[in-house]
N, C-alpha and C positions, 0 to 999 in steps of 0.2 A: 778503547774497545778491545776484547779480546778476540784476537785475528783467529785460530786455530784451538782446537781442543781434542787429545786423542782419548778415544775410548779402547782401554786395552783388556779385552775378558772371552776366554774361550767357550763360554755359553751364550749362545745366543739369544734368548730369550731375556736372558738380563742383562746384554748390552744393548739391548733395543731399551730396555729398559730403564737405561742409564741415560742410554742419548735423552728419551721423553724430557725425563725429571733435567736434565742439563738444556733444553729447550725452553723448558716451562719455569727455570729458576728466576728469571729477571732481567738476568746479566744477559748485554746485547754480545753476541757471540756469531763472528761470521764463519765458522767453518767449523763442523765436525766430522773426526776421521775412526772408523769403526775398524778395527781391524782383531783377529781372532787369535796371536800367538806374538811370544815376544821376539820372536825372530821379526817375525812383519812389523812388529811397532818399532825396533830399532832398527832397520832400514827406512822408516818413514822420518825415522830424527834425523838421521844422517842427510837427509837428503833437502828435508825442509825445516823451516824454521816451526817447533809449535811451543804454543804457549803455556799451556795446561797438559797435564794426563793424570787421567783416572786408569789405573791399574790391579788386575788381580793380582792375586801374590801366587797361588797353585794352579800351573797351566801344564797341561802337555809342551814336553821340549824345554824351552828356555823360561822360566820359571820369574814371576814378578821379581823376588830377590838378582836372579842373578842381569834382567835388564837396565835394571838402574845402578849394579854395580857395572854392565858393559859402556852405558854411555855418561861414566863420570870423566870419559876423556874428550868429549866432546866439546865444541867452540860451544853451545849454545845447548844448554837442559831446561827442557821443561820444569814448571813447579808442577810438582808432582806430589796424589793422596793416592794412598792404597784402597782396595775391598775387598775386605777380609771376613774370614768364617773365625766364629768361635775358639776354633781347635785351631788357628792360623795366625792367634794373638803374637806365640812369640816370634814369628817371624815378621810379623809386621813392626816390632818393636826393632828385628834388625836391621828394615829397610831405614828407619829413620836414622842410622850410622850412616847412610848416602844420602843424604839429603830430602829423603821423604818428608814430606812438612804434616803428615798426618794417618788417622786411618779411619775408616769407615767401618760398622760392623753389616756381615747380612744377616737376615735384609735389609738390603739399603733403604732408608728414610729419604720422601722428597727434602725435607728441611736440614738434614745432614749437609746434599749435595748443594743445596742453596746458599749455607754458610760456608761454604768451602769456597766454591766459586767468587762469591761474594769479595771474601777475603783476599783472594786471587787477584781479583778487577783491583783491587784496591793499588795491590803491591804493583802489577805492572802498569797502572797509570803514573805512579809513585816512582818507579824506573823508567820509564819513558821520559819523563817531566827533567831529571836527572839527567838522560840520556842527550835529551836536547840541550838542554843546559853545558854540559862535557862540550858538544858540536859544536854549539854557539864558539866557546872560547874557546877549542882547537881551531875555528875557520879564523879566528880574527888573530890568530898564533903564526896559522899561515899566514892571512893576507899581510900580515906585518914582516913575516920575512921576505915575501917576495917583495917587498916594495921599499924594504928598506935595507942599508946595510950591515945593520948594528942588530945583534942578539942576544941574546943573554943565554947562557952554558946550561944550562938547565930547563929551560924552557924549548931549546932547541934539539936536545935528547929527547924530551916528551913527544916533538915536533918528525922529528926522527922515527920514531915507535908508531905514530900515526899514520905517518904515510905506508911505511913498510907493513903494518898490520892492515891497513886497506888495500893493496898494491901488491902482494907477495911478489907476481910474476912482471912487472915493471909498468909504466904508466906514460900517459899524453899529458901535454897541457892545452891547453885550447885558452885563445884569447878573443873575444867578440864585441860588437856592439851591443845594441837595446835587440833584446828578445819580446815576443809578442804576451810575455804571460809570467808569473812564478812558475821556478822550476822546481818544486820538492821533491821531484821524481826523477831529477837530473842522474844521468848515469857518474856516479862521481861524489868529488866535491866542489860542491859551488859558492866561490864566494860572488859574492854580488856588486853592483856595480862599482867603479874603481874611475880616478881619471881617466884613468887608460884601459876601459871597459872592464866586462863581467871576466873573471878567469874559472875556466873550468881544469880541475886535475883528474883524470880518468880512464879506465883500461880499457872504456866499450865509448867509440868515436860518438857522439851527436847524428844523425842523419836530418840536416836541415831540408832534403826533399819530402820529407813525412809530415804528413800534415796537419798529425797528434802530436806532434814531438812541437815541445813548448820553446824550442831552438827554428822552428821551422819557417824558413825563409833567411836564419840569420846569417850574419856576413862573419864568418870564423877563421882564426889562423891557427893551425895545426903543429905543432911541435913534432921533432922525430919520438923515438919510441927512446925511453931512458929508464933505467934497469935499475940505480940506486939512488937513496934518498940525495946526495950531495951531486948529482948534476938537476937536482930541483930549477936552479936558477938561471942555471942556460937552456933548460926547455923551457923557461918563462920568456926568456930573452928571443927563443925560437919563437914560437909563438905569436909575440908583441909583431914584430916584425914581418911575421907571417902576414897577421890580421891587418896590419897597416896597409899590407901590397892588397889584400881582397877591397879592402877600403876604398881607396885610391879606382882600385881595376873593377870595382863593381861588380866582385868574383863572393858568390856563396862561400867559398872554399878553398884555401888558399895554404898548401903545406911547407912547410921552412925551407925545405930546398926549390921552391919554387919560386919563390920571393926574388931570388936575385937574376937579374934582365943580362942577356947579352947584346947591349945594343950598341950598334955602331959609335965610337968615338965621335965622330962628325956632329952626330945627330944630337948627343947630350949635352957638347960643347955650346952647339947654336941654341941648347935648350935653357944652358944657365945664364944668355944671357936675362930670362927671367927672371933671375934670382938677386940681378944688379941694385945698388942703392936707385940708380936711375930708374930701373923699371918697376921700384917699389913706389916712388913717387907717382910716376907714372898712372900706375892701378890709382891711385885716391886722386888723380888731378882728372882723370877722367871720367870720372861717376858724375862732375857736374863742371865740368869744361868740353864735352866733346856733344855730339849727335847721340841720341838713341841707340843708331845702329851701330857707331863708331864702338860705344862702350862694350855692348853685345857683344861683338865680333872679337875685341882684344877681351873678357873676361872669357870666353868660350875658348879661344885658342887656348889661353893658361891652364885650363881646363881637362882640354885635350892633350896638351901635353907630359899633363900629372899623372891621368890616364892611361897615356900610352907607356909611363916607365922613365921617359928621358927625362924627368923630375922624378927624386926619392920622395919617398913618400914622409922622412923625415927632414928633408929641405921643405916641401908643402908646407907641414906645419910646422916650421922655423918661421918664416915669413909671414904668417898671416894674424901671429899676434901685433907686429909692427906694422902692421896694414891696418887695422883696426883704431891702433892710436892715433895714429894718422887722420883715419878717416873723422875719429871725434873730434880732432884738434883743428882740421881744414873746416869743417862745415858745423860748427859749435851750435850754430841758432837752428839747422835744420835736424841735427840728431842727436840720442842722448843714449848715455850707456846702459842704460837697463833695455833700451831694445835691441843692442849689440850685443847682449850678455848671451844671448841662449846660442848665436855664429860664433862665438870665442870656443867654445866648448864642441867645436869640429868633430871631434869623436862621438860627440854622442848622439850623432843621427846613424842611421844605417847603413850610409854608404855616402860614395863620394855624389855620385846623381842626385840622392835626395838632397845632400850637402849645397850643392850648386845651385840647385832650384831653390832653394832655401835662402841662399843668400841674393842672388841676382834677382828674386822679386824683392825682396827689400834695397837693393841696390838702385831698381828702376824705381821704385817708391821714393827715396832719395833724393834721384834723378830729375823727380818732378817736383819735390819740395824747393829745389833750389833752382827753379825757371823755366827747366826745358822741358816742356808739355810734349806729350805723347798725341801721336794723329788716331784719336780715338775710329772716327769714321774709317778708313783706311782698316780695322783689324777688327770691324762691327761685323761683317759680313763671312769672316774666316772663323769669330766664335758662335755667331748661329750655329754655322753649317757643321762645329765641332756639338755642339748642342743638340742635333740632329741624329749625328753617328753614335752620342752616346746613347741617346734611347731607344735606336737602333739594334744596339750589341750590347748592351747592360746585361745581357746572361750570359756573356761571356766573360773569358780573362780579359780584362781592359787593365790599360794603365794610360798614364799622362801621355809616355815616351809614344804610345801606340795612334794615341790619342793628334798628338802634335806633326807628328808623323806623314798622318793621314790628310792633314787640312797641310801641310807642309807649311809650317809656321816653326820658329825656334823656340825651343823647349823652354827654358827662361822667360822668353815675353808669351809665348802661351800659358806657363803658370800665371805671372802678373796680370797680363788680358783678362785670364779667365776668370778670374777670381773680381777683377774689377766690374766686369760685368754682371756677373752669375752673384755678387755677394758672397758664394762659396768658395774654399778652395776647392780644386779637384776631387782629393779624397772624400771631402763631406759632403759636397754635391753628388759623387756617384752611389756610397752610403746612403743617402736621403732619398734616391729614387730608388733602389734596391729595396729599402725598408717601407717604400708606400705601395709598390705591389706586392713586398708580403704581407704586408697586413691586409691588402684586398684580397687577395687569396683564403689568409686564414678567417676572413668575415663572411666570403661568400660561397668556399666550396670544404669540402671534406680531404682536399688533397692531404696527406702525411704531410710532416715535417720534414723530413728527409727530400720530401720530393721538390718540394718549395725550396730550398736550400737552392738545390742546383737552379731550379728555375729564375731564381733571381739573380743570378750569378756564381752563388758561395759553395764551390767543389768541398769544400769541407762542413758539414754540418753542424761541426761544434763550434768553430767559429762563426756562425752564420749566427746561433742561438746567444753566443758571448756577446756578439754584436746587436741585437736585437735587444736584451734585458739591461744592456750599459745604456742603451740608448732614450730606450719605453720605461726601464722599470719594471717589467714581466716578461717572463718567458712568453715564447709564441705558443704553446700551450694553454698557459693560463689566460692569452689575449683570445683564442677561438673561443675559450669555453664562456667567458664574460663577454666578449665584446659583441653577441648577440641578444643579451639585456639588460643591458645599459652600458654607458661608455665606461673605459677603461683610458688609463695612461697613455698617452702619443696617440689616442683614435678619435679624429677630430666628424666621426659621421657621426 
């Protein structure tokens, strides 16, 4: 698409003129910028990107010629055709010494300015297409040096020219988990997901409190600020480490000099006994050697203590791939490794809470495959009563933690509970009743969509709409206008 197109002519009449016929050409065109002298048109280059410009050549002041001979030093020129008079021929022949790619005679013909444009759309979808192309294999230039040690001399000059030509005044690195969305809008560059999460390189922070921002909500580790290409590697290093401590801390936000704890010697010492061969056995002899509550309590304290700091968050995941062996090797008939494959990959949930809940309902799953049964009755009556509060506060901020909280049940066996009762996990249960009063809403009254958002819970309205069409198949729009003459996707009246 052609984003911008300036019309640059000091009569008015035939720059209204000009826009019409650049309206009317074909070419889908989102911005046109009319301006009457070439001083105004070259302070509009300067300042924003444009794609096209139709220019006269004889203006009061700064004169078509000498505009495009002012912004040949510019990062970014328009492709640029003259409109020219008769008696204005040879000058228009010497704008095409600066790159004029044409000229017009007046009066301007609609089919002049259609082939023009036309031609235009062509070229910068044709640079665009290029453009991404370049991207594509500068990001994978990057993500290959930061992740590896070995580069090739030439490739890393290129690599070099990149950053510094995106970066003038110096740049962050940011390292994170699963973000809710594609970022093409990322401030930066983003390469995309990595063992060790998504990394972003960038001079303007993410604002994971924003709730447009395709980062929002995510768990990010911040690097200090670094000035040239060759401390690249140690803001990745800041970073990494950053994002590990938000992980672990269940911290949105987590900057490299925050990372490191000052915690009492006493307290880290008694914490590694965690870290012993003994307490590694430990954890797998206990998933289907102890009580229920016994296993709860000792995986939650490990838990809390990762949490609180007195475990690194690269001791954490030292350990937990030997835990995992373990655990397939100890109980061979009741588990198999493709349901342990998606807990190996610790990082790549959002955070340490979801991590834990993650794993401790498959731990109590386990638990019960290898003998020791759960006293269902005994925690029948603590998920009604959670069943209750949710349809109570479903337009509010809920979550599990708030949720388990409230019925004072432990966050682990309230995930497992709930889900064993309810068939849902938490998330999809509270999703599924969110989404049956919006569609009661959008079948029975005229409320906005906007308003229905919040009423069903979702402060944010564009999520609320992303989550409705993933879900239905149609936006909540197209579900009011149909789903009052006949049914529609997901409406079961």
């Amino acid at each position: 698409m052609m984003k911008t197109v300036l019309i640059v002519e000091d009569e008015r009449l035939i720059r209204k003129e000009l826009r019409i016929m650049a309206e009317r050409s074909e070419v889908p065109i989102g911005n046109i910028i009319e301006c009457a002298s070439g001083e105004e048109a070259l302070e509009i280059i300067k300042k924003q990107k444009i794609d096209v410009m139709m220019t006269d050549i004889n203006m009061d002041g700064m004169s078509g010629i000498e505009l495009v001979k002012s912004m040949q030093e510019l990062p970014h020129k328009p492709l640029t055709f003259a409109v020219s008079g008769y008696d204005e021929f040879t000058y228009a022949v010497e704008m095409m010494h600066y790159g004029v790619r044409g000229y017009i005679l007046k009066p301007v013909e609609q089919e002049k300015i259609t082939e023009f444009l036309k031609k235009f759309e062509a070229e910068i979808e044709a640079g665009e297409a290029e453009e991404m192309e370049s991207r594509k294999m500068q990001i994978l230039q990057l993500r290959y040096y930061l992740l590896n040690d070995r580069q090739d001399p030439s490739e890393l000059t290129r690599l070099k020219k990149y950053i510094t030509d995106n970066f003038p005044q110096g740049y962050y690195v940011c390292c994170m988990g699963d973000y809710d969305e594609p970022a093409e809008n990322a401030p930066g560059i983003l390469i995309g997901r990595t063992a060790n999460g998504a990394i972003l390189v960038t001079d303007e922070l993410p604002d994971v409190l924003d709730p447009d921002s395709a980062f929002h909500n995510a768990y990010i580790g911040i690097s200090s600020r670094h000035e040239v290409f060759d401390g690249l590697k140690e803001a990745y290093r800041e970073a990494l480490g950053a994002w590990k401590t938000a992980f672990c801390e269940n911290r949105h936000e987590v900057t490299w000099n925050e990372s490191e704890h000052r915690i009492p010697e006493v307290l880290i010492k008694d914490a590694r006994k965690m870290l012993t061969e003994e307490a590694g056995i430990r954890r797998v002899q206990i998933v289907g050697g102890a009580s229920m509550e016994e296993m709860l309590k000792y995986w939650n304290y490990f838990f809390q203590i990762v949490k609180s700091g007195r475990i690194s968050p690269d001791d954490f995941l030292s350990v937990m791939p030997g835990f995992f062996d373990a655990l397939e090797e100890t109980y061979k008939t009741a588990v198999t490794k493709e349901e342990l494959a998606p807990l190996r990959r610790v990082l790549s949930f959002y955070c340490l809470q979801e991590y834990s809940g993650a794993l401790m309902e498959k731990l109590l799953d386990i638990h019960e495959r290898v003998g020791i049964k759960i006293d269902y009755g005994k925690e029948k009556k603590k998920i009604l009563e959670a069943e209750e509060y949710i349809r109570e506060n479903y337009t509010k901020d809920l979550n599990m933690a708030t949720v388990s909280n409230y019925i004072q049940m432990n966050y682990s066996m309230f995930s497992y509970a709930f889900k064993q009762y309810t068939g849902k996990n938490f998330v999809n249960y509270l999703r599924d009743l969110r989404m049956e009063e919006a569609k009661k809403l959008l079948r029975e009254t005229d409320v906005r969509i906007n308003e229905i958002s919040l009423r069903v819970g979702y402060a944010n309205p564009k999520h609320f709409m992303k989550t409705f069409k993933g879900l239905y198949g149609v936006s909540p729009s197209d579900f009011r206008n149909n789903a009052r003459v006949g049914t529609v996707p997901g409406d079961s009246k």
